[in-house]
Each structure stands twice: as structure tokens, then as C-alpha cells.
C-alpha positions, 0 to 999 in steps of 0.5 A: 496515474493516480496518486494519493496527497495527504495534508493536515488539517489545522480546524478551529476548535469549534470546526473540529466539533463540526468536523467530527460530529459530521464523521461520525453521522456519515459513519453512522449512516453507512452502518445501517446502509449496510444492514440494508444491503445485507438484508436485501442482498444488495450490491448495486449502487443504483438498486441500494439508492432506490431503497435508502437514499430517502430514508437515509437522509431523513435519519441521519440528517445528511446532505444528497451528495453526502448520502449518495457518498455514504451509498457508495461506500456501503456498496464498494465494501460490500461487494467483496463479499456479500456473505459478511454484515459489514460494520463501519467505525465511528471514525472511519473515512469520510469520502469528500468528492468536488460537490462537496469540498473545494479548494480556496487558495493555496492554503485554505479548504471548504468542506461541507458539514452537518453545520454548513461549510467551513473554510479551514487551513491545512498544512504541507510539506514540499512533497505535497506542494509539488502536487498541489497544482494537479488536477485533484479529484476525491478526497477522504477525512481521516481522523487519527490521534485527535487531528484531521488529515485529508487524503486527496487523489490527484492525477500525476502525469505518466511518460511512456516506459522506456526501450531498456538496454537490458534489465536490472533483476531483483531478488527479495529475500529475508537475509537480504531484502533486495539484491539487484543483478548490478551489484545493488544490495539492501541487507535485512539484519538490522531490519529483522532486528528491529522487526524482532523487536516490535514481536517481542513488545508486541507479544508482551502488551497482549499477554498483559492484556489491560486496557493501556496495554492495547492503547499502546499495542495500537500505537506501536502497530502504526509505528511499525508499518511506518517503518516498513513502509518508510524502508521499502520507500528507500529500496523502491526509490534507490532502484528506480534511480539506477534503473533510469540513470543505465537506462535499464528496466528492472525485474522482479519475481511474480511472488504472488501467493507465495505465503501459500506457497512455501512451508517454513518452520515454526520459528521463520513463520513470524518473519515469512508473513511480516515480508511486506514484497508486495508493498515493495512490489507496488512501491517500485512499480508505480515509481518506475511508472512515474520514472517511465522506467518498464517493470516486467515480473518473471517466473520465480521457479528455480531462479535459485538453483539454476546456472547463468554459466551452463544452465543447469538447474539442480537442488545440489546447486544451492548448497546453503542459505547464502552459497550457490556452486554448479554442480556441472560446471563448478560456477560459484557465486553468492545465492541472492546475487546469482538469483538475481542474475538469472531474473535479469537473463529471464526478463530479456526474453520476449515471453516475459516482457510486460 
């Protein structure tokens, strides 16, 4: 599996010149690679080399690996959807591959620069000194807020999933982010608070509409999505945790396209679409890979209405948000967790299995 290590880098102040002069001629490159594409109908890598490598580097003073990674990025963009004149920002990404850039210690990076290479040191936590020692493979420049990171993939092994006893179902919702059929809940009253919170500011810095408004719309943008990220981390980490300490697999609904799917009032459209399940989707599958912990995905239709006890599948058996009472058998439980349940009675059927 493909894992993705981010480091700091920490330049010299004449490295950083060279360093953000070199983004920022890459950035400008693929821009007019991209007209070529798009005036030729051009998505092919090989076809778009023919017509621009040359002239490319001619304009824009670039190295060979430099222009043909300028190339497949112009390509990668464009092919999904050849209709749009795609654009490139002047600090956008820069794609590094072995050719130029290597390691020099435990420590220490040369990168290749319009000025030749330079050997700078970056910085990392314990996360990332875990991973170091894998075999690393491309890597990307970011540049954000003034400082340089580099985002190096590098390969993590992955064990064979496990023959599960059974599965732990996970039922996503908006009351409650994650209710597991063991028990396990995640409520989401202090996550929609704060989610309230950022709408609010959010909606009052573009009313104001000035210019340190939008700076500060833009940094409250990126504090957000770390603070979602960092709450699905946890749900996707604890999860996996106990799946493998019961020696269970986990379930979840197949909620793809589900935005399309469900109609909601005016005042839940806010919350409906700020749900980050597929970041969480993809957070617990690539941790339960990393665990060989198996991930299957089940049908979500009535997982909500349906009895564990007689089967019975009823609207009237969902009498509210939070209450689940068969209309058959009498069967009471909490909605989430009984949703919960049916995901994990459904993933042990062989039809489902991943």
C-alpha cells in the first residue's frame, strides 16, 4: 500500500529563492502545456511530449525530467475532462521523482532547482521517522504559508486481512457520527457545534467581502478541514482498534452518492454536505488494511427500518430520529444502534463479503 509522508522543510534563506523560483517556472510551464493540450485535444502523454517537450524546455529553461514531469501532470488534469482549459497555480505542487531528488542521510534532501541541486534539511516527528526507512518513491513540493514541505510516497507493508469471528457494523449519521454494533459510539453534538461555528464566521467574512477578509476566510478554510480530518482519524483509528483486539471485521454502509440521493430541508443542507463519510470511509479502510483487518461495504437500503428480532422491514418501525420500535414483534432499541446491528447481520452474509 501507498502511503503518503509529509516533512518540513527547513531551506536557507537563498535555497527558499531557489526553491520557489524553481515552483513557480514548473507551474508556469504546465500552464502553457496545458493550452497545448487543449488546443490539440491532447491526453496522451507520449503525444503531448512530441508536440512540447522541446519548446517547453526551451521557454521555460527547465531540466528533461523536469518538462517530462511538468507533462505528466498537464496530462493527469486534463484527462478528466478534456472539455475545460485547465490552469495551474503559481504555487501549486511541484512533482519531484528519483531522477531528481534523493535522500542524503537521515536528515538531509537534494532537490534539483533551476540553480542546480541543493541539499536541505527537513524536520519530522515520530509519525514520520517510522516510515522513513521504507522504500520512498515520488514526491511533491508544497508550499503553503511561506514554508516548503515535501509529500513523499512511500510503500507500507500490508498483511493478508483476517478470517473475522464476525463483523462490527458502523452506522454514520449526523446526531451521532459513528455507532458500532458493539456498543462503540462517536456523538456528533460537539462536532456540529463547532461546525456551526465555522458556517457562522464563514458566512460573515464573505458578507464583508474585503481583502483581509477572504485572507482570513482562507486560513479558517484550512483549519476546518484539519479539524475534521483530525475527528475522523480518531473514529477510523478507535474502530480498527477494536475490530482487531475481537478479532472482528468491520461493516460499513455503501453511501456512495448519497448526497444525490436524500432530500433534506433548507436548514440540514448545510450539515448534509459538510458530512466528511468518505474521508471516513477512506480513513478506516486503508487503517483496517494497514491492521489486515477486512472491510466489507453492505446495501444501506432500510437498514433503518428493518427488525433483527422478526425481520420486519416498516417505515412505522422508525418512530423518530432516535427511536426504533417493531411494529410486529414490539422490538425496541435506539435507531442508530439497531442500524448498526442489521450492517453487521448483513456483512456476515456471503453475498456481501469484499
Amino acid at each position: 500500500m501507498k502511503q503518503t509522508l509529509i516533512v518540513k522543510l527547513a531551506p536557507t534563506d537563498e535555497q527558499h529563492t531557489s526553491l520557489l523560483r524553481t515552483m513557480e517556472r514548473f507551474n508556469a510551464a504546465c500552464d502553457w502545456l496545458a493550452g497545448v493540450a487543449f488546443a490539440n485535444q491532447c491526453a496522451n502523454k507520449f503525444a503531448l511530449q512530441k508536440l512540447a517537450y522541446r519548446e517547453c524546455r526551451e521557454r521555460f529553461g527547465l531540466s528533461a525530467q523536469m518538462a517530462i514531469r511538468a507533462i505528466s501532470k498537464v496530462v493527469e488534469a486534463y484527462k478528466r475532462d478534456k472539455r475545460i482549459h485547465v490552469s495551474f497555480r503559481p504555487h501549486g505542487a511541484m512533482t519531484y521523482d528519483e531522477r531528481i531528488y534523493s535522500f542524503k542521510g537521515p536528515d538531509l534532501v537534494s532537490l534539483l532547482t533551476l540553480d542546480g541541486r541543493i541539499v536541505c534539511p527537513y524536520r519530522y516527528g515520530a509519525y514520520q521517522a517510522a516510515m522513513l526507512d521504507r522504500k520512498r518513491g515520488q514526491a511533491d513540493l508544497l508550499y503553503r504559508d511561506g514554508t516548503f514541505y515535501l509529500s513523499i510516497s512511500v510503500d507500507s507493508p500490508e498483511p493478508a486481512p483476517n478470517d473475522p469471528i464476525g463483523f462490527i457494523g458502523v452506522d454514520l449519521g449526523i446526531v451521532r457520527i459513528a455507532t458500532a454494533s458493539d456498543g462503540t459510539i462517536f456523538p456528533g453534538n460537539y462536532l456540529q457545534s463547532i461546525r456551526a461555528r465555522f458556517a457562522r464566521m464563514r458566512a460573515k467574512l464573505q458578507r464583508k467581502g474585503t481583502r483581509s477578509a477572504k485572507r482570513k476566510l482562507k486560513r479558517r478554510s484550512g483549519r476546518e478541514h484539519r479539524f475534521q480530518a483530525h475527528i475522523n482519524h480518531v473514529i477510523s483509528k478507535t474502530l480498527v482498534a477494536r475490530a482487531k483486539d475481537t478479532a472482528n471485521g468491520i461493516a460499513l454502509e455503501d453511501l456512495k452518492g448519497i448526497r444525490m440521493r436524500v432530500t433534506v430541508g433548507k436548514g440540514q443542507r448545510r450539515v448534509i454536505h459538510s458530512w466528511a463519510f468518505g474521508q471516513l470511509r477512506a480513513f478506516v479502510s486503508y487503517k483496517a488494511a494497514l491492521a489486515g483487518v477486512r472491510v466489507v461495504f453492505v446495501n444501506p437500503r432500510n437498514t433503518s427500518r428493518t427488525c433483527p428480532e422478526c425481520g420486519c422491514i416498516d417505515k412505522k418501525n422508525r418512530k423518530n430520529q432516535a427511536t426504533f420500535s417493531c411494529i410486529s414483534c414490539g422490538y425496541t432499541a435506539n435507531a442508530d444502534e439497531n442500524a448498526a446491528r442489521i450492517i453487521s447481520v448483513r456483512a456476515g452474509l456471503p453475498c456481501h463479503a469484499a
